[in-house]
C-alpha positions as a Markdown table, in Angstrom:
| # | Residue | x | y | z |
|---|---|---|---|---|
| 1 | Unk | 115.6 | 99.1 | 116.0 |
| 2 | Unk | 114.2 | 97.8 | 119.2 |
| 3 | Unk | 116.6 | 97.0 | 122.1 |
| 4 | Unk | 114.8 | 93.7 | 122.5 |
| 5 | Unk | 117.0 | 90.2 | 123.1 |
| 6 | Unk | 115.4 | 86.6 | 122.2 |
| 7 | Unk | 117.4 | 83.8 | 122.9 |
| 8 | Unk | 117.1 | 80.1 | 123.0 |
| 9 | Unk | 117.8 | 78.5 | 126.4 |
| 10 | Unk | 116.9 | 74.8 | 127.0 |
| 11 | Unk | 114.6 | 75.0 | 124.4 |
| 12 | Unk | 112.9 | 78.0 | 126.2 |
| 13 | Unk | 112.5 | 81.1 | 124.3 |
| 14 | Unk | 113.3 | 84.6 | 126.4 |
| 15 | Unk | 112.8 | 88.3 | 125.5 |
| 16 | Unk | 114.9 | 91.0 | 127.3 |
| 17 | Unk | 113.3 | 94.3 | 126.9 |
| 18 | Unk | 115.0 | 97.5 | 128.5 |
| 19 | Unk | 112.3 | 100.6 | 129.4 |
| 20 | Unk | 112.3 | 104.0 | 131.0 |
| 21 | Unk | 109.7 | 105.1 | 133.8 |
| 22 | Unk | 108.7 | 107.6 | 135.7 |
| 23 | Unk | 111.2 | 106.0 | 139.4 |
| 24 | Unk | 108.1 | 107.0 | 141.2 |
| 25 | Unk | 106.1 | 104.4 | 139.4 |
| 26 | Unk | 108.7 | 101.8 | 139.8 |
| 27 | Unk | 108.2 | 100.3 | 143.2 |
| 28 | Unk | 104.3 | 99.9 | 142.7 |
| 29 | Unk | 105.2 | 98.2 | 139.2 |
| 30 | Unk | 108.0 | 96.0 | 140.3 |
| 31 | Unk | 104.9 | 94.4 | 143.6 |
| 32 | Unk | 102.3 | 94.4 | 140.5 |
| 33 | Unk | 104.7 | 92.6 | 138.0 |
| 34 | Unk | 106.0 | 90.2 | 140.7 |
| 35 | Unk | 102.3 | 89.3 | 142.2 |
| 36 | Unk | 101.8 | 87.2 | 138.6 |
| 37 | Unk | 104.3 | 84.6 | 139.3 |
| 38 | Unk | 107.0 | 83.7 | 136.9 |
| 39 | Unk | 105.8 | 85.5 | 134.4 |
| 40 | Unk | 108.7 | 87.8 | 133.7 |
| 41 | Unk | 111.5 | 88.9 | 136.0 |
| 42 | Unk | 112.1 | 92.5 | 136.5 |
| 43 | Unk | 115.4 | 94.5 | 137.2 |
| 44 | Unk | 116.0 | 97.9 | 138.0 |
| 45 | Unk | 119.4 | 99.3 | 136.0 |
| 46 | Unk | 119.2 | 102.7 | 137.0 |
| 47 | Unk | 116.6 | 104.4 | 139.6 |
| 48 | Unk | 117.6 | 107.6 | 139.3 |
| 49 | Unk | 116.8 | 107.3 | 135.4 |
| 50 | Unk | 113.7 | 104.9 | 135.6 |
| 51 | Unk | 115.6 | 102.9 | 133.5 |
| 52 | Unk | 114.2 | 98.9 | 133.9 |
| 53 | Unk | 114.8 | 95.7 | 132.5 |
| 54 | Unk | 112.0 | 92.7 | 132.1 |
| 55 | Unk | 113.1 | 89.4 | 131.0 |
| 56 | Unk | 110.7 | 86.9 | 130.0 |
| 57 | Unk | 109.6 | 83.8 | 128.3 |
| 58 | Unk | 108.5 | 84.1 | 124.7 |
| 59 | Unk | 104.9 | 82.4 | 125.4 |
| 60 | Unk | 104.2 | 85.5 | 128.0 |
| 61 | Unk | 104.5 | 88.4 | 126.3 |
| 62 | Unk | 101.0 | 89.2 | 125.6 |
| 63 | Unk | 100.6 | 88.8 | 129.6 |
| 64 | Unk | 103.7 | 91.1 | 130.3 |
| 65 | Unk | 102.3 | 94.1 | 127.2 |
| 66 | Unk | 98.8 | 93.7 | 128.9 |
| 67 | Unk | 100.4 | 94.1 | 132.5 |
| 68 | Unk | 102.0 | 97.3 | 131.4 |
| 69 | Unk | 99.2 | 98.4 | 129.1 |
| 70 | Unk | 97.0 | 98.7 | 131.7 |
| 71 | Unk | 99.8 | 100.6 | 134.3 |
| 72 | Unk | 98.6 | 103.8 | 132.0 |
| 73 | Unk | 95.6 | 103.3 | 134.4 |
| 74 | Unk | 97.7 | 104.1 | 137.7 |
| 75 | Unk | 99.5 | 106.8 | 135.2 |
| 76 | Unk | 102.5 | 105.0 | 134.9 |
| 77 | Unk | 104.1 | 105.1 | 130.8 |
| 78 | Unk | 106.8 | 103.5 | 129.4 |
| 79 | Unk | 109.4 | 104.4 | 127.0 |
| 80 | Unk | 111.5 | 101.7 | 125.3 |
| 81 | Unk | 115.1 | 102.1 | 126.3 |
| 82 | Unk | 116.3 | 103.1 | 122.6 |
| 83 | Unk | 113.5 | 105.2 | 121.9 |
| 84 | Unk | 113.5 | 107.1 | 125.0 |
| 85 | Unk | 114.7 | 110.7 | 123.7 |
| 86 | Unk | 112.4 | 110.3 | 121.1 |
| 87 | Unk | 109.0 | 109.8 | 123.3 |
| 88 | Unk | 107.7 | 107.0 | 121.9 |
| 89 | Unk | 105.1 | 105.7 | 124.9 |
| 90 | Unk | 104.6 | 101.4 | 125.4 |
């Protein structure tokens, strides 16, 4: 099962997706994600772990799967939250 939350809010949809990193990789990610404006808000849960959290609006999630898609370019991978043990990469 995915650790994924959609919700209705004012009649905008959201998606809360929770992912494991490499904490090296999560400063340069957190400056990338933020330079495309409102497109999805990023927290950090636990740095020690890498473990991250990216809320965002329904409409923007092929943005927010291309942004990290193309992170495996700067060898940064992610791992869903729930899958983590198991190494599925995202």
């Amino acid at each position: 099962m995915r650790p994924d939350t959609t919700r209705a809010h004012k009649n905008i949809l959201e998606t809360t997706k929770k992912f494991v990193m490499d904490r090296k990789g999560i400063g340069f990610f957190k400056a990338i994600l933020e330079s495309y404006e409102d497109v999805a808000i990023f927290s950090v849960l636990d740095g020690k772990s890498g473990l991250i959290e990216i809320v965002y609006p329904f409409n923007f999630e092929q943005d927010v799967v291309a942004i990290m898609s193309d992170m495996k370019n700067y060898g940064i991978a992610f791992k869903e939250a729930a899958d983590a043990e198991h190494g599925k990469d995202t």
